[in-house]
N, C-alpha and C positions, 0 to 999 in steps of 0.2 A: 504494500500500500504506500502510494508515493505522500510524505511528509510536506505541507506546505506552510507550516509555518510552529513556532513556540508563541501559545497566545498570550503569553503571561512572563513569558522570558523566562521561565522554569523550567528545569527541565523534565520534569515528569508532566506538561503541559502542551499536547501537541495532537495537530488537527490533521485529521488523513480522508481524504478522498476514496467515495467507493462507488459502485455501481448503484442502480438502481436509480429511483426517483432520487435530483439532483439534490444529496446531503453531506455532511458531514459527522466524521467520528472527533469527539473531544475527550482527550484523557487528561487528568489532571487530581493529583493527590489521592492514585490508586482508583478512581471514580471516574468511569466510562459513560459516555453518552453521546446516542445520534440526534442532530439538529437538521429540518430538510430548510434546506438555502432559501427558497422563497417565503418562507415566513418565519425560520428559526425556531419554529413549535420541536418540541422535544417529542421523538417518538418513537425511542427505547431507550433501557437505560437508567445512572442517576447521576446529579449532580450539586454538588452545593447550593443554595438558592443564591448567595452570594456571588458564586463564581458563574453559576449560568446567566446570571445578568450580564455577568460580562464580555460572555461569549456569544449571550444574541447581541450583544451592544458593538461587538467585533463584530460580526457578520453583516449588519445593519450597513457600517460604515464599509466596509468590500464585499457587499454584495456582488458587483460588478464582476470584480475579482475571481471572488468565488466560484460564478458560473465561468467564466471565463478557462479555469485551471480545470473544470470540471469537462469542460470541453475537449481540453486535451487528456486530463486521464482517461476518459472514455474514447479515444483515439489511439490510446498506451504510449501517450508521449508523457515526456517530465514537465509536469505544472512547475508555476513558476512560485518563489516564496514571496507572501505577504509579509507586511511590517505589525508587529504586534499591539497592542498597547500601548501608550506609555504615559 
């Protein structure tokens, strides 16, 4: 699974690209969870309520982005890295 970003600049905190309807996997502090890119609704999974604000609140801001890399993982090419947080 191609890695495209540390959302927190931690590193047990990192966003992977998969198939299906266009989402993301977010790990962070042992704590897995999928977000679909067009609305950032959580739809497996668990996450800090803390920390998932801050990962729809990332998504929000590179939405763009997001489908963008998403476009080329599903082409099996290497997405590009986003900037995290800060």
């Amino acid at each position: 699974m191609p890695t495209i970003k540390h959302v927190f600049r931690h590193p047990h905190s990192h966003v992977f690209l998969q198939h299906h309807a266009p989402h993301i996997h977010a790990e962070c502090q042992g704590q897995q969870a999928v977000y679909l890119i067009e609305t950032g609704e959580r739809i497996s999974g668990n996450m800090p309520p803390n920390k998932e604000k801050l990962i729809q609140a990332w998504m929000v801001i590179h939405k763009d982005e997001l489908f963008a890399d998403w476009a080329l993982a599903v082409k099996g090419e290497e997405p590009f890295r986003i900037e995290p947080l800060r």
